[in-house]
KOLKERO-484408 format. One line per field, with one value per residue (C-alpha): x, y, z; residue number from 0. Coordinates in nm, 4 decimals, decimal comma. Layout:
! residues N
u	(X | ...)
v	(Y | ...)
w	(Z | ...)
kolro	(NUM | ...)
! end
This chain:
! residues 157
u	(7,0829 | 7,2182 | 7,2976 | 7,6435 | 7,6666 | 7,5846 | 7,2111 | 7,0297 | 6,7283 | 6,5866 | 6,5786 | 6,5756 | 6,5762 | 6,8934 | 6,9228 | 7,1026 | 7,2182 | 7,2589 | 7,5646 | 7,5424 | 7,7594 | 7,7480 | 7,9331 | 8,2153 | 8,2980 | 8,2198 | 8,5324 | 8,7764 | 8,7267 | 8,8857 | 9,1534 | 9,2164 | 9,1152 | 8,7746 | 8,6672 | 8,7174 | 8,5605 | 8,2635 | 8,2281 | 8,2568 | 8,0295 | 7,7868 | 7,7391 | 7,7614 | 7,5284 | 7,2943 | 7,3092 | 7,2822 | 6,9715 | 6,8352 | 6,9601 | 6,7841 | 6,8946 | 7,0951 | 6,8643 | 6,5891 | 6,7895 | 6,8908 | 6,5686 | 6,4175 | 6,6997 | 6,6208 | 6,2605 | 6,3208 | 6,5533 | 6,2771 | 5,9995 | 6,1960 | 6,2629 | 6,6252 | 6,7455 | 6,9429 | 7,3091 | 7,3017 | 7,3702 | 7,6893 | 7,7662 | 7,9158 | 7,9896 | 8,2540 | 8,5113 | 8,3611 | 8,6092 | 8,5525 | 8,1323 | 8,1632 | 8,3957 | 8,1903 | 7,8403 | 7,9840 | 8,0028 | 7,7531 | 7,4320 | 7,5249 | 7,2069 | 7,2117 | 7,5699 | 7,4346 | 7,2008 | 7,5228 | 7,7145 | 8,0451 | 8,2314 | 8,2133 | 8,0826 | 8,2402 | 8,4566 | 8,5025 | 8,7517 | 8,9834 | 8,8430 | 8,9751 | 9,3211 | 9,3520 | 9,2236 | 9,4717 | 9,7772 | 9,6538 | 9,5536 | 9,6251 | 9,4041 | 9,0854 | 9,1205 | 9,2216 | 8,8957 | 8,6422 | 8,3742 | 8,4808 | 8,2274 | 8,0838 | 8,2844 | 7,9771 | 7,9632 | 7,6669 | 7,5746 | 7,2838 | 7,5757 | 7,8189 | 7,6218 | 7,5726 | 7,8941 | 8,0623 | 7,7729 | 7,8448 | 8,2258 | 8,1245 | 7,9300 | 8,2113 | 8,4644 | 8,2531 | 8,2056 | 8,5734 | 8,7841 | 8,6127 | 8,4923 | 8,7281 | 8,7108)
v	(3,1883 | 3,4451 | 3,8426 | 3,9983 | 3,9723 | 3,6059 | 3,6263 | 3,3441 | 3,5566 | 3,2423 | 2,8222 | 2,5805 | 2,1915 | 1,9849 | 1,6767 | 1,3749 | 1,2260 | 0,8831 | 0,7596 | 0,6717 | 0,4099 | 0,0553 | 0,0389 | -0,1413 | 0,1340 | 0,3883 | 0,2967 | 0,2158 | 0,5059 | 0,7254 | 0,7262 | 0,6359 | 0,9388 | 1,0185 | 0,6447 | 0,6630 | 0,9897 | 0,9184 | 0,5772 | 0,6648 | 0,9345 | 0,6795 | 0,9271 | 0,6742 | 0,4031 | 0,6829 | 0,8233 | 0,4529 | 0,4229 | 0,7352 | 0,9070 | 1,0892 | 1,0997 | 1,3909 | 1,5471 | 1,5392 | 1,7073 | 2,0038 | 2,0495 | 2,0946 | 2,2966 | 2,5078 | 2,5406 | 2,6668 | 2,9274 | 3,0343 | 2,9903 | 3,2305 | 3,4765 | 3,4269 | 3,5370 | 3,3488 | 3,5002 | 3,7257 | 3,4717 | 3,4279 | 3,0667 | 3,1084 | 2,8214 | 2,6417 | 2,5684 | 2,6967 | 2,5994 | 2,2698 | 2,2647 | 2,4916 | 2,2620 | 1,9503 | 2,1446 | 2,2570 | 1,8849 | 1,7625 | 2,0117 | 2,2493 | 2,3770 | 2,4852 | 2,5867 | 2,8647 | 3,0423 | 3,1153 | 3,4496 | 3,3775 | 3,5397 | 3,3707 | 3,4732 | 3,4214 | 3,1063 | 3,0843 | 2,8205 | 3,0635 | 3,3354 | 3,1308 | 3,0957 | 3,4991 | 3,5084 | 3,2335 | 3,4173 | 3,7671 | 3,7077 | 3,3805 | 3,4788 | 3,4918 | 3,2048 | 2,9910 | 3,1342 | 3,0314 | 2,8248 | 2,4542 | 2,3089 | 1,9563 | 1,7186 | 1,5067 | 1,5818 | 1,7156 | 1,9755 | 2,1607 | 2,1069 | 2,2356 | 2,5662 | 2,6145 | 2,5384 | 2,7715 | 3,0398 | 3,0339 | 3,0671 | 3,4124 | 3,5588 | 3,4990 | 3,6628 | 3,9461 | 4,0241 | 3,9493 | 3,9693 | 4,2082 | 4,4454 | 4,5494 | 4,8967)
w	(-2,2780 | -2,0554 | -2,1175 | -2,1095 | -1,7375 | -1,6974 | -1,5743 | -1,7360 | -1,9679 | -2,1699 | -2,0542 | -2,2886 | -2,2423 | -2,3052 | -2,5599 | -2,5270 | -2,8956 | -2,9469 | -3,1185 | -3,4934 | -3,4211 | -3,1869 | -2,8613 | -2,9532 | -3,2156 | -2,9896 | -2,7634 | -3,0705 | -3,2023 | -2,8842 | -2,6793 | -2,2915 | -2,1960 | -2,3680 | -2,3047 | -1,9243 | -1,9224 | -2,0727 | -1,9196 | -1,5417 | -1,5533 | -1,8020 | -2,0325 | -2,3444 | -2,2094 | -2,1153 | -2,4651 | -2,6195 | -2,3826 | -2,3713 | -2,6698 | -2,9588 | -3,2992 | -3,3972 | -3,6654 | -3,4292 | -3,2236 | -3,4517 | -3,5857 | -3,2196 | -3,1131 | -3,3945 | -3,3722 | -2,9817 | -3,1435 | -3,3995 | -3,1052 | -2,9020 | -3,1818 | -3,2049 | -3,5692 | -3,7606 | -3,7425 | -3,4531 | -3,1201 | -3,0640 | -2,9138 | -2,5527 | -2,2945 | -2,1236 | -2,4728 | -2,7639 | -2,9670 | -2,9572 | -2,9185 | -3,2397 | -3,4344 | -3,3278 | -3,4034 | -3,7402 | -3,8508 | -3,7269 | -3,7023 | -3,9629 | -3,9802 | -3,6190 | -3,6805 | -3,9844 | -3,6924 | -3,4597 | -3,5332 | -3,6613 | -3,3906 | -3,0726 | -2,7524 | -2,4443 | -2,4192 | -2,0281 | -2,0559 | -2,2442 | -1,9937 | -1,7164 | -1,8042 | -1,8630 | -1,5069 | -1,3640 | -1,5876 | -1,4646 | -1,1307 | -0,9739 | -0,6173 | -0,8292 | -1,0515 | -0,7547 | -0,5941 | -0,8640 | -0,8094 | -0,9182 | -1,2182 | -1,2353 | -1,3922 | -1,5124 | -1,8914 | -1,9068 | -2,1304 | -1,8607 | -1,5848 | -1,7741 | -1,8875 | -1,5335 | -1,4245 | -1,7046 | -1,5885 | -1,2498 | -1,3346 | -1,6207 | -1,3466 | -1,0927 | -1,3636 | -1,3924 | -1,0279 | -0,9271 | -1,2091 | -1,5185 | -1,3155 | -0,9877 | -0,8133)
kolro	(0 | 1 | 2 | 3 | 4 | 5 | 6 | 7 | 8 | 9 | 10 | 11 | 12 | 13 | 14 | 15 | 16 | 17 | 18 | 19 | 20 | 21 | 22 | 23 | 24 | 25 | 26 | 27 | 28 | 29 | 30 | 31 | 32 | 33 | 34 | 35 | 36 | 37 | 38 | 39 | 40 | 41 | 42 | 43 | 44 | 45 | 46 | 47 | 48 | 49 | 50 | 51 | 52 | 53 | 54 | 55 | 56 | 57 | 58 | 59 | 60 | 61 | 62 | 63 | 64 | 65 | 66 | 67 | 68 | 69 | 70 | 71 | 72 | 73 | 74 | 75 | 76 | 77 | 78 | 79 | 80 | 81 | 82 | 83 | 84 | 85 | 86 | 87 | 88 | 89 | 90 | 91 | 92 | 93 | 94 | 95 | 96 | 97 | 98 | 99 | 100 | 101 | 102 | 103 | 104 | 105 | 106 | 107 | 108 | 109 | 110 | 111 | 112 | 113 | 114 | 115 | 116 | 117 | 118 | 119 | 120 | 121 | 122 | 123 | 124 | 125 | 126 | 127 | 128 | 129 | 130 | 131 | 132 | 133 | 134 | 135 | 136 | 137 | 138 | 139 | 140 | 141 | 142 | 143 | 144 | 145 | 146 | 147 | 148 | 149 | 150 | 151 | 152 | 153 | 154 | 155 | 156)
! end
């Protein structure tokens, strides 16, 4: 959880979620892309291995929120591609889904391509995020890359 500027104000631990499904599924059910992806980096054996189940998952992730008095409604959910974490947490946690605002926060991925259509020098100049696939990495990659925006990009004398 970070404030407007970037600068991390609450931790929280990261889950892993098994797949509902068996390997062979797993891979049938995406294309070339996705499957490479998550197989060099291991994420899908690690999540078969190491995985919890998803509503485990959402009911933890919403006790932190309650734990760190977070109301229901008011966070807006910010990260590397909203879009597409909102979409996915909409099906599948929609109880965790209900305590986001409706608006979204900062999408940086969107953020980034303003930058690189706006002013190429900067976006060429960001830091470079871990292509890994996972979700703590990510945060901090797509942190690094809001506080860069901010400094460089947002805010220019």
């Amino acid at each position: 959880m970070t404030d407007g500027l970037g600068e991390v104000t609450l931790n929280s631990s990261s889950w892993l979620i098994q797949p509902k499904i068996d390997e062979e599924e797993l891979y049938a059910s995406v294309d070339e892309f996705v499957e490479k992806m998550h197989t060099d980096n291991n994420l899908w054996i690690d999540a078969m291995d190491k995985g919890h189940w998803i509503k485990n998952v959402e009911e933890d992730a919403i006790e932190w929120l309650e734990k760190n008095s977070l109301s229901s409604g008011v966070i807006p959910m910010s990260g590397a591609n909203v879009r597409f974490d909102r979409n996915w947490v909409e099906v599948h946690m929609p109880k965790l889904n209900d305590r986001f605002h409706y608006r979204p926060g900062a999408d940086v991925s969107s953020l980034r391509e303003v930058c690189k259509l706006v002013n190429k020098p900067v976006h060429d100049a960001m830091p470079k995020v871990s292509k890994n696939h996972r979700v703590t990495d990510c945060l901090d990659g797509a942190v690094e890359q809001y506080k860069f925006m901010v400094d460089n990009f947002f805010f220019v004398a």
